[in-house]
C-alpha positions as a printed Julia matrix, in Angstrom:
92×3 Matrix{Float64}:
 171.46  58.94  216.81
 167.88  60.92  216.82
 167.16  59.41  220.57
 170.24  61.21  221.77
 169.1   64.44  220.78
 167.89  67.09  223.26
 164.84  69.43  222.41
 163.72  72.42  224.03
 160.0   74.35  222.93
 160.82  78.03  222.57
 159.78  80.05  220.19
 160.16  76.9   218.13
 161.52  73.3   218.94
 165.0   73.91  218.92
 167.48  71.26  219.42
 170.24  71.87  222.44
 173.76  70.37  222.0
 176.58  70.93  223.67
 179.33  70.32  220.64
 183.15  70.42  221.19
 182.31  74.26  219.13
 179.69  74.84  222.53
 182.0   73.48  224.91
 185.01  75.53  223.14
 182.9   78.66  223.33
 181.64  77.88  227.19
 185.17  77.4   227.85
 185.95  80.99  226.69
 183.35  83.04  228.31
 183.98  81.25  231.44
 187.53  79.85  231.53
 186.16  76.25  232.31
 183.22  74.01  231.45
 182.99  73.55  235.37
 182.96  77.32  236.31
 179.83  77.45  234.02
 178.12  75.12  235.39
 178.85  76.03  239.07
 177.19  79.32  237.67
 174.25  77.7   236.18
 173.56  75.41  239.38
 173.7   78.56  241.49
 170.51  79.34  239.4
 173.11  82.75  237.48
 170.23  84.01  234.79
 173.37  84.79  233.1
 174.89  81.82  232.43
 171.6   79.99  231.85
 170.71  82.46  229.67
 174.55  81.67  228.01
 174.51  78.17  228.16
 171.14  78.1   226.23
 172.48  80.45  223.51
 175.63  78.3   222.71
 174.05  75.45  222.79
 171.71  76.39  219.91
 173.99  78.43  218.2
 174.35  75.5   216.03
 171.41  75.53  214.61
 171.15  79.48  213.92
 174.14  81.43  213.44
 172.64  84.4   213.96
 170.91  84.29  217.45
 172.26  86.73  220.04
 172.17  86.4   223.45
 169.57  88.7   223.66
 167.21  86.8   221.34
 167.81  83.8   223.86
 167.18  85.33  226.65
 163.96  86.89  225.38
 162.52  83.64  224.57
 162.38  82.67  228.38
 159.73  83.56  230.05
 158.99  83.02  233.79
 156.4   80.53  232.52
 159.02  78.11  230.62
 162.12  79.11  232.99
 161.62  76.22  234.85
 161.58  73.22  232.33
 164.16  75.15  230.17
 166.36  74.66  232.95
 165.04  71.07  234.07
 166.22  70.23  230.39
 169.93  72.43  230.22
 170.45  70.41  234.04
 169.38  66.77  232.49
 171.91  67.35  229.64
 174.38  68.64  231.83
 174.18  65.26  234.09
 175.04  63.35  231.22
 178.31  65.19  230.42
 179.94  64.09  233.63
């Protein structure tokens, strides 16, 4: 369903989703999906800047972490996260 899709403006609109390949590869940089997002609510630049790569990974195979993390900018950090938190609510 289109409604259930989450979009964040970057570079480009980009769609997030957390897949069972996202949560697979969460799982494996951080030994749980919990761990990670302990991280992320303890505001880690690291794993928001993770959790924002794998979940549009999907869409571009070829993004690196770095690419991700350059596309954050103090002036978007805010509703990037705002948008990585709402979808995070909805996993629980």
């Amino acid at each position: 369903m289109d409604d259930e899709k989450v979009y964040i403006e970057l570079d480009k609109k980009r769609e997030f989703c957390l897949d069972l390949n996202t949560l697979s590869e969460i799982e494996d940089a951080y030994g749980d999906f919990d761990t990670a997002v302990s991280a992320f609510q303890k505001k880690s630049a690291k794993a928001l800047r993770f959790l924002l790569y794998a979940g549009l990974k999907h869409e571009d195979d070829s993004l690196t972490l770095e690419q991700v993390g350059a596309m954050v900018k103090i002036f978007n950090l805010s509703k990037i996260t705002d948008k990585i938190a709402e979808v995070l609510k909805s996993q629980k």
